[in-house]
N, C-alpha and C positions, 0 to 999 in steps of 0.2 A: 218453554214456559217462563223461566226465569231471566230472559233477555225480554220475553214485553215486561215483563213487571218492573226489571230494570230503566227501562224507556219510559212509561210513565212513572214511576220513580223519580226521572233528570226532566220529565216537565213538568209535574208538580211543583219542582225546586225552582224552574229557570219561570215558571208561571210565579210563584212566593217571591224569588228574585226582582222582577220586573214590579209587582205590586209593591214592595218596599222599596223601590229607590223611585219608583212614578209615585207615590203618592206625597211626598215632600213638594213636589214640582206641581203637582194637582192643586195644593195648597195654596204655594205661592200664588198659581193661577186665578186661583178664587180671593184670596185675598186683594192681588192687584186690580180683580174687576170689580170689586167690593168699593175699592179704593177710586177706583175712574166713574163707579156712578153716584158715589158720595160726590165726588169732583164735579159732574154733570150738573148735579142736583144743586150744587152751591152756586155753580155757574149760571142755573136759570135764573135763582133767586136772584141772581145781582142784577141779572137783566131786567126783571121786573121793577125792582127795586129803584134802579137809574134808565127808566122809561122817557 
């Protein structure tokens, strides 16, 4: 009994583990695609703009 509990126990932890150091990087992720259709979006406008 106390070797499952110990088992889910170590994935609980290595599940908590993976969620805080993936979610920094999840961030960054969003951030740079935030930042590339900002980018996109400026880049149409120029097109129109010098038609």
């Amino acid at each position: 009994m106390s070797d499952k509990f110990s088992k889910i126990l170590c994935l609980q932890n290595f599940v908590c583990f993976i969620y805080e150091y993936s979610s920094p990087i999840i961030e960054l992720f969003e951030d740079f695609e935030k930042k590339a259709t900002t980018a996109k979006k400026i880049k149409l406008m120029i097109n129109l703009l010098f038609r």
